[in-house]
PASEBA-1860 file (N, C-alpha, C; in nm, 3 decimals):
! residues 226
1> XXXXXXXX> -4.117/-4.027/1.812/-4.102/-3.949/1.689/-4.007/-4.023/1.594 ~ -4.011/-4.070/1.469/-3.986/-4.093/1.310/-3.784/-4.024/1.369 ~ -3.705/-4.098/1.380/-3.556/-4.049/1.365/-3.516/-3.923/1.300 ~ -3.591/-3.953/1.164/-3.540/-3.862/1.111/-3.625/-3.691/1.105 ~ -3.728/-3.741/1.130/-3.780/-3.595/1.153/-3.749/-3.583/1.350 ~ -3.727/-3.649/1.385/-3.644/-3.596/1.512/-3.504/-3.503/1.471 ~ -3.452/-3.535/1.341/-3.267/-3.481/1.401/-3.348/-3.310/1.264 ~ -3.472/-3.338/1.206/-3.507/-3.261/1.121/-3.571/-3.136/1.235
9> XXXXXXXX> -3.628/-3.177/1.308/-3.684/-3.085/1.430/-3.554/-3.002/1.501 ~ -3.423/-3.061/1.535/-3.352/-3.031/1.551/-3.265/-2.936/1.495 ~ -3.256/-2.995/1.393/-3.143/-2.870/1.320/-3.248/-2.753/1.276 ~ -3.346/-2.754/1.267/-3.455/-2.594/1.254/-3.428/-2.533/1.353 ~ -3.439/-2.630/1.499/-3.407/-2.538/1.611/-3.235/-2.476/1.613 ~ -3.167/-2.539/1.586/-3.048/-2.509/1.547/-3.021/-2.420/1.469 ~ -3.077/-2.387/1.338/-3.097/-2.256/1.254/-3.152/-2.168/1.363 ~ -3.306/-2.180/1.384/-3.373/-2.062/1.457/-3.286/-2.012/1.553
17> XXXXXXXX> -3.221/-2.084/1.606/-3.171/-2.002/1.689/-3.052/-1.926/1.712 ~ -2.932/-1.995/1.573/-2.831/-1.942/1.534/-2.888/-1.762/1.483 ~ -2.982/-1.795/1.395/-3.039/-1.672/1.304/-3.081/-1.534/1.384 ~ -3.123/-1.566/1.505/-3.181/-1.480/1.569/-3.041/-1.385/1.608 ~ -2.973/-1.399/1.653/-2.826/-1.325/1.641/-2.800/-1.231/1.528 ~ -2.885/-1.274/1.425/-2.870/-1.125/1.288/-2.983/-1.082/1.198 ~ -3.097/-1.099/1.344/-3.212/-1.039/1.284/-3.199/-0.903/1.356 ~ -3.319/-0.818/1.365/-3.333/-0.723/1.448/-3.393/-0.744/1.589
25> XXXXXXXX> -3.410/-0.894/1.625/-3.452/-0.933/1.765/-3.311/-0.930/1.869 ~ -3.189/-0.944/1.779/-3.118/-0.912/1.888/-3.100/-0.784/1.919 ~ -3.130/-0.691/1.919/-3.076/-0.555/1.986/-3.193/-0.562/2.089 ~ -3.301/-0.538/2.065/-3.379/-0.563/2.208/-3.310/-0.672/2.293 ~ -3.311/-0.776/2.234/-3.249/-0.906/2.351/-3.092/-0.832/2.420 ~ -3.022/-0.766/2.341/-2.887/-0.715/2.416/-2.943/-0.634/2.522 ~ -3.004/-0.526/2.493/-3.076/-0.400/2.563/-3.141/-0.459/2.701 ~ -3.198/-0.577/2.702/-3.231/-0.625/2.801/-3.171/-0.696/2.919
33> XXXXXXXX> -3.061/-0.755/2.805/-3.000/-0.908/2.898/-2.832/-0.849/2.965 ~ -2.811/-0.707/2.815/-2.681/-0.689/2.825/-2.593/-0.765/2.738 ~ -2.456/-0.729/2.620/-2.413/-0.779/2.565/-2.311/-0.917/2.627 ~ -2.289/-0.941/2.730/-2.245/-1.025/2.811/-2.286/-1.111/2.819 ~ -2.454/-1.092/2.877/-2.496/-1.198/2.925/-2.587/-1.264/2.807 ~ -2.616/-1.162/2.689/-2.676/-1.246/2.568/-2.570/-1.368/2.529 ~ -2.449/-1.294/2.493/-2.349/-1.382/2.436/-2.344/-1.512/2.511 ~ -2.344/-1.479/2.653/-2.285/-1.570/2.687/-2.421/-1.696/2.667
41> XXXXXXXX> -2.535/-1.671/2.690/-2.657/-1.727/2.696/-2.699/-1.796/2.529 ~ -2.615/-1.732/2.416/-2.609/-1.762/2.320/-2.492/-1.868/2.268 ~ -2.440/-1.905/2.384/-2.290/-1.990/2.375/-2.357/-2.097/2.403 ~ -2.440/-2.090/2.559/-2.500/-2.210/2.563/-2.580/-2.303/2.470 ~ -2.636/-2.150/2.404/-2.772/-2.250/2.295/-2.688/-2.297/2.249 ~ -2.596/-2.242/2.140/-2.535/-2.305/2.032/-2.501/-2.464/2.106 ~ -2.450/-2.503/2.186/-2.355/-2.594/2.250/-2.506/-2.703/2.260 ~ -2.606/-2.634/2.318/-2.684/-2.748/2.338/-2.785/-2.811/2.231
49> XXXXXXXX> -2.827/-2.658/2.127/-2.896/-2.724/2.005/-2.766/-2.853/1.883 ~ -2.663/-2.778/1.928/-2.537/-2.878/1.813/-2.554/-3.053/1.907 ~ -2.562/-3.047/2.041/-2.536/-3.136/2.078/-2.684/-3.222/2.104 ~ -2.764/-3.152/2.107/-2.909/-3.216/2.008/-2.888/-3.266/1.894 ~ -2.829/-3.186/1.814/-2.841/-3.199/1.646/-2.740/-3.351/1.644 ~ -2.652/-3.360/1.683/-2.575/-3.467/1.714/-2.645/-3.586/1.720 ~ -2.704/-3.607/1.884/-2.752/-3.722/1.937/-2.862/-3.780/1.790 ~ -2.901/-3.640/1.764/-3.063/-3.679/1.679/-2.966/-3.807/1.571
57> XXXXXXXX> -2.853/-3.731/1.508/-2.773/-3.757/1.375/-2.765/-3.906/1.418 ~ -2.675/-3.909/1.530/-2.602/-4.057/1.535/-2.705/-4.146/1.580 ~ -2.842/-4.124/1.604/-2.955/-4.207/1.611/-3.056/-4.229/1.484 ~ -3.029/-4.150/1.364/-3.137/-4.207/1.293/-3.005/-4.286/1.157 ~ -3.093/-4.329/1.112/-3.087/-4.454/1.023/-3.013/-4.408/0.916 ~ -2.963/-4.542/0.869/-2.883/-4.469/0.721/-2.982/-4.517/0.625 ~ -2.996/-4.419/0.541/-3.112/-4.412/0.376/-3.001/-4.367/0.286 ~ -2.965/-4.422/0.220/-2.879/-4.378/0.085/-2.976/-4.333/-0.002
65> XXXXXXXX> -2.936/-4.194/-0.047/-2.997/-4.149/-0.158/-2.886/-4.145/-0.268 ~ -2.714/-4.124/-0.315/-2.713/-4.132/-0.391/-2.546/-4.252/-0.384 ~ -2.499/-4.282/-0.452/-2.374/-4.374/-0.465/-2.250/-4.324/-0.530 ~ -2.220/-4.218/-0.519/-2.079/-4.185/-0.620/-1.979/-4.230/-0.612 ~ -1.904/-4.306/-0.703/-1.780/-4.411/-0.709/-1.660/-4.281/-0.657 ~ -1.581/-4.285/-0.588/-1.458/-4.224/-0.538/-1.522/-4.122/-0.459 ~ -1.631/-4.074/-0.400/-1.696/-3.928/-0.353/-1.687/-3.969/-0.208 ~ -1.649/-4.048/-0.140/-1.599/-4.097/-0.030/-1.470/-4.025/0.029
73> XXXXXXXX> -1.389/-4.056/-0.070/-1.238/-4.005/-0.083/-1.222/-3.825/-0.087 ~ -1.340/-3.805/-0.089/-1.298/-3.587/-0.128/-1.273/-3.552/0.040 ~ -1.343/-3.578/0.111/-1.292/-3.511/0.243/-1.174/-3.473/0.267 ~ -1.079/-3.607/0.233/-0.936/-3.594/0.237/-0.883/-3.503/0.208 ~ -0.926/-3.457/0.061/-0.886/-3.356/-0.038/-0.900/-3.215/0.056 ~ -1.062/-3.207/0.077/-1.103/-3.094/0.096/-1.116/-3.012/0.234 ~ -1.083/-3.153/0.318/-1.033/-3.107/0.472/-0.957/-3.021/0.477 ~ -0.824/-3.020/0.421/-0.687/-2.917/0.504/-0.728/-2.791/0.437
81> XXXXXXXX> -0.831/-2.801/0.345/-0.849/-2.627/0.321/-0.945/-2.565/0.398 ~ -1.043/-2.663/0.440/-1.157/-2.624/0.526/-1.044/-2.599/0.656 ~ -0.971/-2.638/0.726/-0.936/-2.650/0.859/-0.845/-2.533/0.856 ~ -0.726/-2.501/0.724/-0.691/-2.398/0.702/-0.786/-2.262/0.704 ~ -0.866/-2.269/0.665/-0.994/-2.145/0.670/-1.003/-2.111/0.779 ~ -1.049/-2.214/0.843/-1.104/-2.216/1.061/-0.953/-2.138/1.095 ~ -0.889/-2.244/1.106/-0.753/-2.198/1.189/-0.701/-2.027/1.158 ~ -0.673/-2.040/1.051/-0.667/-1.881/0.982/-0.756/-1.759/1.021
89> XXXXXXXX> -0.917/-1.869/1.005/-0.976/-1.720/1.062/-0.977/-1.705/1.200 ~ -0.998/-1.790/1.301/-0.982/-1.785/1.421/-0.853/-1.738/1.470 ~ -0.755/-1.729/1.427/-0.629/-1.635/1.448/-0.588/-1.514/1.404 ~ -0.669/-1.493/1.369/-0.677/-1.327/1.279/-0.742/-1.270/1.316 ~ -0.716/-1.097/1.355/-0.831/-1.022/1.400/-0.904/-1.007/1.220 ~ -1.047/-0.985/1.304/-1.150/-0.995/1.206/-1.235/-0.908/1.235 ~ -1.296/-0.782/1.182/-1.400/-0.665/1.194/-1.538/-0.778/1.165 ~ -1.590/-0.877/1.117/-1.683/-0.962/1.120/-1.706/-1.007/1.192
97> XXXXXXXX> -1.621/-1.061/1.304/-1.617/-1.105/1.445/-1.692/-1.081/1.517 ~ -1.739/-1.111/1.603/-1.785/-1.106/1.725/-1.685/-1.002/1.832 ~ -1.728/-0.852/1.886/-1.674/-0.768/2.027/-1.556/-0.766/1.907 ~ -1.504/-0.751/1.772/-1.354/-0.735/1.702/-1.384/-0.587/1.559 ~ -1.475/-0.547/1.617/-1.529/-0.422/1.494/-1.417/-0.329/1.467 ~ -1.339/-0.311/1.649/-1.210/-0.194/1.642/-1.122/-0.238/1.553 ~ -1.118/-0.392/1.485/-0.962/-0.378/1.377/-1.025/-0.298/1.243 ~ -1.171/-0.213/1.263/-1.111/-0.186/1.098/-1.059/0.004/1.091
105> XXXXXXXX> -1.050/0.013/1.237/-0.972/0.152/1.285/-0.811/0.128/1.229 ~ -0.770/0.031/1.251/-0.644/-0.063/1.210/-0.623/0.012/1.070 ~ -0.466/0.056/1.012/-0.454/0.081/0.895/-0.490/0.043/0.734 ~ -0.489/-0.083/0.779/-0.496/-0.258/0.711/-0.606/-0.324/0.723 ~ -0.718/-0.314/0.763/-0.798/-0.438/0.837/-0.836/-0.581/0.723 ~ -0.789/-0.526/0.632/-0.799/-0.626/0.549/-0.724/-0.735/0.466 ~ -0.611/-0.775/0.586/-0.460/-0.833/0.538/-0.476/-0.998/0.579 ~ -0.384/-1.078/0.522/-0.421/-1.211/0.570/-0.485/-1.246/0.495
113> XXXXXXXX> -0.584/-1.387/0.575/-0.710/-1.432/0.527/-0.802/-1.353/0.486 ~ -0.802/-1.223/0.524/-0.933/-1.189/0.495/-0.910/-1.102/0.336 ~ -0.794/-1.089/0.334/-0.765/-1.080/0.161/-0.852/-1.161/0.061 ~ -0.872/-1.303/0.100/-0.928/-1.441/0.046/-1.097/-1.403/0.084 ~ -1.125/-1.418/0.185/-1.292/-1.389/0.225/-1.272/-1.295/0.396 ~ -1.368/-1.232/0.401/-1.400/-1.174/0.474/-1.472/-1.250/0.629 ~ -1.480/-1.404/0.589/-1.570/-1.451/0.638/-1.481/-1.565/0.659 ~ -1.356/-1.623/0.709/-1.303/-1.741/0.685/-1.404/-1.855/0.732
121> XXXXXXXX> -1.397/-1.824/0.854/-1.412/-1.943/0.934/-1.604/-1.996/0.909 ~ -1.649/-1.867/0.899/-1.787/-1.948/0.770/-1.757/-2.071/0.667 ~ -1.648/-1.963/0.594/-1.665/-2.080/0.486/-1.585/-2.197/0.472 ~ -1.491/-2.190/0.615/-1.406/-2.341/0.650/-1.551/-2.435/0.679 ~ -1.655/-2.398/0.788/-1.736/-2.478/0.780/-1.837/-2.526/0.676 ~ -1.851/-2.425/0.600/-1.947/-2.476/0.474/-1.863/-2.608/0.384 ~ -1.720/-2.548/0.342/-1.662/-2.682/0.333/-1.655/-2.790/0.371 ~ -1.652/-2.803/0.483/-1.654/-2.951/0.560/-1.814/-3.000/0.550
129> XXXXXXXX> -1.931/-2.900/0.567/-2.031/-2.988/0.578/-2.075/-3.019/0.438 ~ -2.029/-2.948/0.296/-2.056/-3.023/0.195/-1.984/-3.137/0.116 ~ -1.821/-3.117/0.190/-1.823/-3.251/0.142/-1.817/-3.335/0.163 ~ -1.877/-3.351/0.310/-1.928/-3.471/0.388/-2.080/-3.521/0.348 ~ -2.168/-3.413/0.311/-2.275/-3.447/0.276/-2.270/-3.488/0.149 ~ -2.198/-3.478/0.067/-2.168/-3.577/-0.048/-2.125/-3.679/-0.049 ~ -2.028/-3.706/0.034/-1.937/-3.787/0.063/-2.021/-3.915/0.150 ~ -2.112/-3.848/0.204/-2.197/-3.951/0.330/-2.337/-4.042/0.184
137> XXXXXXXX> -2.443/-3.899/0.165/-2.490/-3.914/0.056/-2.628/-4.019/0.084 ~ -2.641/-3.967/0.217/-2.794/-4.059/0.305/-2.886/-3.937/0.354 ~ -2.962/-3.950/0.370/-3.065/-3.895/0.406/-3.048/-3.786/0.562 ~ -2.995/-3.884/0.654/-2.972/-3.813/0.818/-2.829/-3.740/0.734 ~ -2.756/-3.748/0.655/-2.639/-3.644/0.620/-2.688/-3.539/0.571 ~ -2.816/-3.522/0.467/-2.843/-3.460/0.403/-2.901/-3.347/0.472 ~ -2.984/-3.386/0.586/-3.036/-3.267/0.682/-2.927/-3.257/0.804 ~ -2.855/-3.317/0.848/-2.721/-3.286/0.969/-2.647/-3.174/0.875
145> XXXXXXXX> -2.556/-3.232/0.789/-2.460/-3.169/0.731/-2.511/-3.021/0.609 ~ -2.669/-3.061/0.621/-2.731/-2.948/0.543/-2.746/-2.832/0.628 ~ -2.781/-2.819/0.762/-2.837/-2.738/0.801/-2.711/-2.689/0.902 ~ -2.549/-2.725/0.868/-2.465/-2.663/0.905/-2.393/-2.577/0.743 ~ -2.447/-2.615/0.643/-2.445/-2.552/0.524/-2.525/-2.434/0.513 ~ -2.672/-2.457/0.513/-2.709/-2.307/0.521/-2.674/-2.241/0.640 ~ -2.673/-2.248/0.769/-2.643/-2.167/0.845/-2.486/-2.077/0.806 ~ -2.372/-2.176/0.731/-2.270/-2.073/0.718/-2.312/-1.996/0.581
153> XXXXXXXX> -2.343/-2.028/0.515/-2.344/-2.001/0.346/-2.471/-1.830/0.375 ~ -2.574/-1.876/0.454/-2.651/-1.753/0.480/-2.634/-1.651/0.616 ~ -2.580/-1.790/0.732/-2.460/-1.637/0.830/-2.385/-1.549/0.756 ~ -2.332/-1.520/0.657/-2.232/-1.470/0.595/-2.282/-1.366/0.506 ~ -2.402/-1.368/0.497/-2.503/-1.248/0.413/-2.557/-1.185/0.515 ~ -2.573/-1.221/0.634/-2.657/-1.170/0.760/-2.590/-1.149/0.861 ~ -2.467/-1.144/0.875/-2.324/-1.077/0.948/-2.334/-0.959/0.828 ~ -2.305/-0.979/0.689/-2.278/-0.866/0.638/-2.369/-0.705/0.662
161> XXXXXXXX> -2.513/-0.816/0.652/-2.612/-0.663/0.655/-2.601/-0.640/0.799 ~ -2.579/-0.696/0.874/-2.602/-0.600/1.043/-2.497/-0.557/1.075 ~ -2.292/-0.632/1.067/-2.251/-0.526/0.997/-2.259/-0.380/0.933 ~ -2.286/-0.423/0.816/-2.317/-0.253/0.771/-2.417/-0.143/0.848 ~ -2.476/-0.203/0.878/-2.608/-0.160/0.979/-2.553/-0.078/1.093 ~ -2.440/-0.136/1.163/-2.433/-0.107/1.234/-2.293/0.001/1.267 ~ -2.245/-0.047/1.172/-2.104/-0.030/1.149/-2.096/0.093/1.060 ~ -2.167/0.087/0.975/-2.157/0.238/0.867/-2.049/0.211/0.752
169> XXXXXXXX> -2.003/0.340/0.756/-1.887/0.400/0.681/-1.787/0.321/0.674 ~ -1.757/0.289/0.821/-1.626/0.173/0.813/-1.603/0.074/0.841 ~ -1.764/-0.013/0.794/-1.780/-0.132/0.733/-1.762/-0.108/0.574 ~ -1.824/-0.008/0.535/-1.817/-0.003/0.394/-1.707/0.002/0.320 ~ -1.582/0.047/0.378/-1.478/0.086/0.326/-1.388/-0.069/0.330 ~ -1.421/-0.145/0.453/-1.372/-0.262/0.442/-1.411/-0.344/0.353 ~ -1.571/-0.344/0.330/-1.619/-0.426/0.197/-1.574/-0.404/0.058 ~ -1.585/-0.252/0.108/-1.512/-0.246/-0.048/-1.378/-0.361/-0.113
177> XXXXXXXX> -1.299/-0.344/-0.040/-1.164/-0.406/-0.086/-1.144/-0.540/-0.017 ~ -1.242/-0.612/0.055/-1.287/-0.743/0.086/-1.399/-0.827/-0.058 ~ -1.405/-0.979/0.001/-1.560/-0.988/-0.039/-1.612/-1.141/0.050 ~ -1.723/-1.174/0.002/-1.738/-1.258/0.093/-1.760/-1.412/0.070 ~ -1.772/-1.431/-0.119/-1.719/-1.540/-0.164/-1.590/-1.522/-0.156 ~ -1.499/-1.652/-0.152/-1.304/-1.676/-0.180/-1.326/-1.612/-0.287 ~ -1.177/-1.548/-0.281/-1.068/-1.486/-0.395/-1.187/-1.408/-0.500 ~ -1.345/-1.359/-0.468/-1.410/-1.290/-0.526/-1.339/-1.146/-0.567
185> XXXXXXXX> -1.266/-1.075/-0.417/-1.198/-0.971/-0.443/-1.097/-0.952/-0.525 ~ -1.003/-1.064/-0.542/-0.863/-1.078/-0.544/-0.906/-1.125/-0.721 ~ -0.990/-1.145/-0.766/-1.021/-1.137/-0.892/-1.075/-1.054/-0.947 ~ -1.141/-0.977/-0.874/-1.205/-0.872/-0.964/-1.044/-0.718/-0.916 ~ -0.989/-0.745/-0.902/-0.879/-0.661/-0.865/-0.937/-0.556/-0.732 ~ -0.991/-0.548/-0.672/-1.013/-0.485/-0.520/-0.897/-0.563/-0.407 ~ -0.824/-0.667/-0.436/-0.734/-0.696/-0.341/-0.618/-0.797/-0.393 ~ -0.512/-0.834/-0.311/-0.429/-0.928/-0.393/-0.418/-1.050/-0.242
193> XXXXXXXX> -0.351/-1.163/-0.327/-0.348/-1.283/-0.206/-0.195/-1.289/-0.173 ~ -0.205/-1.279/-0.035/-0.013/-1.252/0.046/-0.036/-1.422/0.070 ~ 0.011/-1.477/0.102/0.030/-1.624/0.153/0.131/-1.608/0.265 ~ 0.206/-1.499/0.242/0.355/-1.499/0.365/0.221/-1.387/0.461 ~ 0.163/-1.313/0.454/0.044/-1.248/0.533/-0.068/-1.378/0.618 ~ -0.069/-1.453/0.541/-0.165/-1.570/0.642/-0.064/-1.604/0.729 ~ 0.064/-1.650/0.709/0.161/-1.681/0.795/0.182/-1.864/0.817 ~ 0.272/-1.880/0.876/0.273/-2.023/0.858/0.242/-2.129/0.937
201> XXXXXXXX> 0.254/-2.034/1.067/0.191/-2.095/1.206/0.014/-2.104/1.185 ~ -0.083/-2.008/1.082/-0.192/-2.022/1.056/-0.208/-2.160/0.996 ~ -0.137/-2.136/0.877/-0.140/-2.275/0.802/-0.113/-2.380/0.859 ~ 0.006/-2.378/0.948/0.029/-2.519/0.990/-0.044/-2.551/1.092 ~ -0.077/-2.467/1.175/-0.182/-2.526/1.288/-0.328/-2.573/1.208 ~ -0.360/-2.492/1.064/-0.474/-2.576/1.020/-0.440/-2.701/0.945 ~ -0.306/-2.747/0.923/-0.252/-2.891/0.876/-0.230/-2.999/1.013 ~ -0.248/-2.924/1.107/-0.191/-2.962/1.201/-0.328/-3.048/1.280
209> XXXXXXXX> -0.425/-2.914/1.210/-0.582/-2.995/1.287/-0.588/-3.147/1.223 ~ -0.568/-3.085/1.079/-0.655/-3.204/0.934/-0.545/-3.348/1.023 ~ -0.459/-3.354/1.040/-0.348/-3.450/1.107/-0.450/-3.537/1.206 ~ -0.474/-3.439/1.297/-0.512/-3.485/1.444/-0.663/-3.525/1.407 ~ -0.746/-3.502/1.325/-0.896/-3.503/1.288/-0.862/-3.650/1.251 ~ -0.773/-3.668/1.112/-0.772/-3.768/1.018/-0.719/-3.905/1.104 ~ -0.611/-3.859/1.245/-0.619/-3.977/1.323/-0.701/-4.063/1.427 ~ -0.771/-3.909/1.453/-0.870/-3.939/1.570/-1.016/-3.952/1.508
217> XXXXXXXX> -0.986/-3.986/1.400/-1.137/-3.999/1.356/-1.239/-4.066/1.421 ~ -1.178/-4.202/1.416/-1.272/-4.325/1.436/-1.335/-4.318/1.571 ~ -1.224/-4.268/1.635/-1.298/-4.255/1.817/-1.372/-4.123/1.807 ~ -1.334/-4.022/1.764/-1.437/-3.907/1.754/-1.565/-3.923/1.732 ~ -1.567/-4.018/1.574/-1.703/-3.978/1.507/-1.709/-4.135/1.480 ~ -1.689/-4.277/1.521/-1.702/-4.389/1.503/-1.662/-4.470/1.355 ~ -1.603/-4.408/1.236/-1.575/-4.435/1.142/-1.456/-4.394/1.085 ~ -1.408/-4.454/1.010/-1.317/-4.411/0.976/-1.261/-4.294/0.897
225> XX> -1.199/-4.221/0.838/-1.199/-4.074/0.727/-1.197/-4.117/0.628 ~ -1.118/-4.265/0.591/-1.098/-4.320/0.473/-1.103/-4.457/0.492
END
């Protein structure tokens, strides 16, 4: 098979199967397997379609489609906010979460990061894969780093509706004074941004990643960051 429609076969399977988690095929699949053993059976896919999507990546060819003078250099930029996002949201209880619905019983459920988006750690990854896919600006980037773009950019509309779906009343009350683009809320006045509420151990452990990423690059991912 053609490289690149190999890592293209791949990341579909990689969507399809992320997606199925916020259609209506998962409640039969829970009902059957049990919320345990879906999850856990859904840990595996993820782990083995990414590590497909991988092999496919670092085997097909580089095709430059476009050349932007300095567009190399944005990662730098745009890393410690992406890694800040992850870190932040992964340390925060989150009613979007996964088995974490009970924080919006919580007085507050909407303090912290999720003042900013409702969705951090979505949109830490949408960051990183677009401005790598600019930044890369070849063809195997365009479908690798694309199809970890739509999966967060449209997980984040499809957490919301099964969410509400499922959740009711007090999902709704959280949306209200959330949103799920950044600082969407915090501009239209439904919320304000604490920075001493994200905390500093959030922040610094996501400065702390961009550190350890930006040194370990080359052995990680074979190239350099800059």
């Amino acid at each position: 098979m053609d490289p690149i429609a190999h890592l293209a076969l791949a990341t579909l399977v990689f969507l399809a199967t992320h997606f199925v988690s916020s259609t209506p095929v998962r409640r039969p699949l829970v009902e059957a397997m049990g919320e345990k053993a879906f999850l856990g059976a859904y840990s595996v896919v993820s782990f083995v379609t990414i590590g497909w999507m991988a092999w496919a990546y670092l085997r097909a060819p580089y095709q430059p489609l476009w050349l932007v003078p300095g567009v190399k250099l944005w990662p730098l930029v745009v890393m410690p906010f992406s890694l800040v996002l992850v870190a932040a949201g992964v340390m925060t209880k989150n009613p979007s979460a996964v088995g974490q619905a009970a924080a919006l019983k919580t007085d507050d459920p909407a303090r912290g990061i999720l003042r900013v988006t409702r969705h951090p750690v979505m949109w830490g990854i949408a960051l990183w894969a677009a401005v790598h896919l600019l930044a890369r600006g070849d063809v195997a980037s365009l479908v690798f780093f694309g199809g970890f773009l739509v999966l967060a950019l449209a997980g984040t509309a499809l957490i919301d509706a099964r969410k509400a779906d499922t959740l009711g009343e007090e999902w709704a009350r959280f949306a209200a004074v959330t949103s799920n683009v950044p600082f969407s809320a915090i501009v239209e006045g439904r919320n304000r941004f604490s920075a001493g509420e994200i905390g500093v151990k959030r922040i610094g452990t996501g400065v702390a990643l961009y550190a350890i990423v930006l040194v370990a690059h080359p052995w990680l991912f074979g190239v350099r960051a800059y």
